[in-house]
C-alpha positions, 0 to 999 in steps of 0.5 A: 471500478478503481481502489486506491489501495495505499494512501494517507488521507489522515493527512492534515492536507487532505483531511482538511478537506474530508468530505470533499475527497471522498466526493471526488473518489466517487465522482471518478469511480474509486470505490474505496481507498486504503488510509495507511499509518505510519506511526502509533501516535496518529494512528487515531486519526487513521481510524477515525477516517476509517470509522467515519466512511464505510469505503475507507479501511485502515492499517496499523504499523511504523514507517520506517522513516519515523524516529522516536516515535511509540515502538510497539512490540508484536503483542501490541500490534497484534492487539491493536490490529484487532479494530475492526476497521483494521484490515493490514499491517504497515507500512513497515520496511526499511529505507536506506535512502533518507536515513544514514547511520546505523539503521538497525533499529529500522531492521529490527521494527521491520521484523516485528511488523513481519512477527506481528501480520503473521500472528494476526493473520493480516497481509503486510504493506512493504516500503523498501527504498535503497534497500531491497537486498536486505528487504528480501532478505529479512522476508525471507528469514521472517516467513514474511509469505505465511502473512503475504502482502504488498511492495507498495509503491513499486520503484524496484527491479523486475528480478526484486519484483519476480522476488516478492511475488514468488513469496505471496506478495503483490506489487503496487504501481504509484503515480511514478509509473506515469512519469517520463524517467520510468521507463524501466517501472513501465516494463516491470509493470508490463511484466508481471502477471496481472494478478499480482498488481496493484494501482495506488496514490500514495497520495498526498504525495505523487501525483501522476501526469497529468497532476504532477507537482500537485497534491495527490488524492484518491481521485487520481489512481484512474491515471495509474490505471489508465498508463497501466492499461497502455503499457499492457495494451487493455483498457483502463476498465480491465486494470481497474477490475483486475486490481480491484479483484486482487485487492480484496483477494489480498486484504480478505478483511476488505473484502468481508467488510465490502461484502465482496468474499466472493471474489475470485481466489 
């Protein structure tokens, strides 16, 4: 019924805890879950987790927080994204917010994770923090809608929001949505079309309320739904269809692999 569509469960915190994560996610009806890297010398251990559990899908690509680390360029991505478990690009993108300096280097991987989804022909997975004017921008220079994709972990204007889905993107609501200095996510996500939206833990970071404070797992994206579902005035059942739909029509990999193609364009 619930898809987590973004969350780093190769984390040792979580990972440690394994078998007892991907039981939870059933227990509160997370069908399946995105494990999402965020650099090339963990990536093995995304994989793994992907390999190991059929609900669980894979990404392949550099935060932007990351510093010297493996700096693949668009041919290596694109080879690399060829796993069979591998079913986007990201998360890429650019954050101002943590680091200072010149960040060129950030704009410049950025823009090769862009080349290399549309050369593979896979959907991105967009970070962008204190910096969307030049996260549009290089979208936009880059054809970034050719791969199309999703703002993940949305925290954004609705003017950035209406922005990105005007390219083909998606955007994905957190555990943030649920805290009370949102308010001003809460009317983004009351905005935008339904078909366009995404739920996620970016766990095991973010926890919602009622677990904020604590680690976030997969388990807990109902609560995203469910303030989703109260500030559009439907049910969590109805958020957690829609997303779930918009999930596998975006990631069309997911969808093959879950034996969901059917699902409605």
């Amino acid at each position: 019924m619930f898809i987590d569509s973004h969350c780093h469960i190769d984390f040792p915190d979580l990972a440690e805890r394994e078998d007892e994560v991907i039981a939870n996610m059933a227990a509160q009806q997370v069908s399946h879950a995105l494990c999402v890297s965020v650099n090339i010398e963990q990536w093995p251990r995304v994989t793994g987790m992907a390999e190991r559990h059929d609900n669980v899908f894979a990404s392949l690509g550099v935060h932007p927080d990351y510093e010297d680390v493996t700096e693949p360029d668009v041919a290596q991505l694109a080879d690399m994204a060829r796993h069979p478990r591998v079913v986007a690009i990201g998360e890429t993108g650019l954050d101002y917010f943590r680091l200072t300096g010149d960040l060129e280097w950030q704009r410049k991987r950025f823009r090769t994770h862009i080349r290399a989804a549309r050369e593979c022909g896979k959907p991105l997975i967009i970070h962008t923090r204190s910096s969307a004017e030049d996260t549009l921008a290089i979208m936009r220079e880059e054809r970034a809608h050719e791969a199309g994709g999703v703002m993940h972990c949305f925290t954004e204007t609705l003017d950035v929001a209406k922005a990105a889905i005007d390219m083909g993107f998606m955007i994905s609501f957190s555990g943030i949505v649920t805290f009370k200095n949102a308010q001003q996510l809460r009317d983004v996500a009351q905005a935008i079309p339904l078909d366009a939206m995404l739920i996620e833990t970016d766990s095991p970071y973010l926890a919602p309320v009622p677990y904020r404070g604590k680690m976030n797992e997969p388990s807990y994206v109902p609560h995203v739904a469910a303030e989703l579902a109260r500030v559009r005035g439907l049910s969590a059942d109805e958020i957690g269809r829609a997303t779930s739909d918009n999930f596998f029509r975006l990631f069309r990999d997911a969808a093959r692999l879950a034996g969901r193609e059917e699902c409605p364009a």
